[in-house]
Structure formats: C-alpha cells, structure tokens
C-alpha positions as CSV (number, residue, x, y, z in Angstrom):
1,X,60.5,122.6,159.4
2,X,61.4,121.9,163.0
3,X,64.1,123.6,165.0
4,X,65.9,119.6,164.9
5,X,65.8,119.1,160.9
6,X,68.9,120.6,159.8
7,X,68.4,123.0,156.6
8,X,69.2,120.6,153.0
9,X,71.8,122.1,151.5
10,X,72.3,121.2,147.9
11,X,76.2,121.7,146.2
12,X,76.6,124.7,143.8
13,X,75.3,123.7,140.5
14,X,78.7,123.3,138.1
15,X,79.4,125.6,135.8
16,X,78.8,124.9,131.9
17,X,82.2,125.3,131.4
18,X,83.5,123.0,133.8
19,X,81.3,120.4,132.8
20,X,82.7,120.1,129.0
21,X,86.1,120.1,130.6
22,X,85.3,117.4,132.9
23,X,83.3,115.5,130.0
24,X,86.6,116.0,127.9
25,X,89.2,115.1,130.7
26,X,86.7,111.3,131.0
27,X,87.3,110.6,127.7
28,X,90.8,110.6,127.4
29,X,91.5,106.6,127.0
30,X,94.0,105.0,129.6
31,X,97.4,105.5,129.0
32,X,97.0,108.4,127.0
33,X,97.0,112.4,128.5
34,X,96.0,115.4,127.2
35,X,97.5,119.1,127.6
36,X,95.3,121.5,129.7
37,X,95.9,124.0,126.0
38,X,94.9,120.4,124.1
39,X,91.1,120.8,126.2
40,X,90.7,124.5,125.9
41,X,91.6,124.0,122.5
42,X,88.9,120.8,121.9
43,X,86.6,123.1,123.2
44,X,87.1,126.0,121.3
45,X,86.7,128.3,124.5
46,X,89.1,129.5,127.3
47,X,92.7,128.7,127.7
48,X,94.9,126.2,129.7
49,X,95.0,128.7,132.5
50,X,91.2,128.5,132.7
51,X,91.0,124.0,132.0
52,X,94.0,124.0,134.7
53,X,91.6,126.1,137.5
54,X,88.7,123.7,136.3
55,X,91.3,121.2,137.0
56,X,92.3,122.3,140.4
57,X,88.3,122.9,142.2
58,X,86.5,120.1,140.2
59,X,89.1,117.5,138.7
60,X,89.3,114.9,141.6
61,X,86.0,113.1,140.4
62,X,87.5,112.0,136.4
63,X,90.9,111.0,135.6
64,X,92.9,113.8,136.7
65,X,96.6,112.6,136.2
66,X,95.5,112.6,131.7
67,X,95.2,116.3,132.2
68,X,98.8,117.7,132.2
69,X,101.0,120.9,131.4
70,X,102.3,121.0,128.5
71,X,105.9,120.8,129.6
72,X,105.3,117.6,131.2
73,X,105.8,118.5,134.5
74,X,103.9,116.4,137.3
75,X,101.3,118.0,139.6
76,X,103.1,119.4,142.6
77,X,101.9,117.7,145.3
78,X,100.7,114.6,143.4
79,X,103.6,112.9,141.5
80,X,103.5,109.7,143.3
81,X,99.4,109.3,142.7
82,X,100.0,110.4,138.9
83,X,103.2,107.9,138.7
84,X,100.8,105.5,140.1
85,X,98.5,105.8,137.7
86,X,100.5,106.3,134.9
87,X,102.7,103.1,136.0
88,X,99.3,100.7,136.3
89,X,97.5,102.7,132.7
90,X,101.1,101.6,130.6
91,X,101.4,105.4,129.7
92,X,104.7,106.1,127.9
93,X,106.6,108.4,130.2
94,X,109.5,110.9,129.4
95,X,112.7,111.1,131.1
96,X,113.3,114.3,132.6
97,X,115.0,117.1,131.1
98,X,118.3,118.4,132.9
99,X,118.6,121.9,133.5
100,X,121.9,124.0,133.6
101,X,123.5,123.1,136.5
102,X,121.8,120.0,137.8
C-alpha cells in the first residue's frame, strides 16, 4: 500500500444481540409500537434497559419511534420526529397524564 491510499477501515461488526433487537424493532407493523421490556421479552434475553442502549447506538437505521418506554413517554430529544411519524403511521396516541400539580 502506498503512503497516498488511505487505510480501509471497515465498521465494527454488530453484536448478535443487537441484531435480533433491530430484526425485532423492523417488524413492528406501521402504526403499531412496541415496549423496549415487550423486545427483551420476544427475545427471551436481556431487559429493556439493555433493548433501550441497543436502541440508543444502533436504532437510527429501522423504525425507531415503534420502540418506546413503557410509560409512554416520548424520546427526549425526538418528540416532534416520533409525532411525525406517529401522526403520518395513524398510530393511536394517548393523552398525557397530569401530574400533581401541573
């Protein structure tokens, strides 16, 4: 190799685990979502803690805003992108939920 070619450098393979969650996360259907805990659970391995990290480095390549906490609570940082998609999928929203005080 030449001093001019620039070294190939390949992306980290991803990790076994990651891939199911990401194969799970493509299949939810439009409209529909799925709890991180609903994955890990599918998957009968790790928790929602561990789908919601899988979430967080890998997610933006499948259909991120189906994968949500189990409260209901949008993605901080994201809520107009999920409402976005959420708005143009149909999917049923919640109101929501007044806390003491507000």
């Amino acid at each position: 190799m030449s001093q001019d070619t620039p070294p190939s450098i390949e992306p980290p393979a991803l990790p076994p685990y990651a891939e199911r969650v990401l194969d799970v996360a493509e299949l939810i259907p439009p409209g529909r979502v799925m709890t991180y805990g609903d994955i890990a659970e599918w998957l009968e391995e790790g928790g929602p803690r561990q789908v919601g990290r899988v979430m967080a480095l890998y997610g933006s390549a499948v259909p991120w805003w189906r994968v949500v906490r189990s409260d209901g609570a949008l993605l901080p940082g994201h809520e107009r992108r999920a409402l976005a998609h959420y708005r143009a999928e149909g999917t049923p929203l919640r109101e929501a939920r007044r806390t003491a005080g507000s």
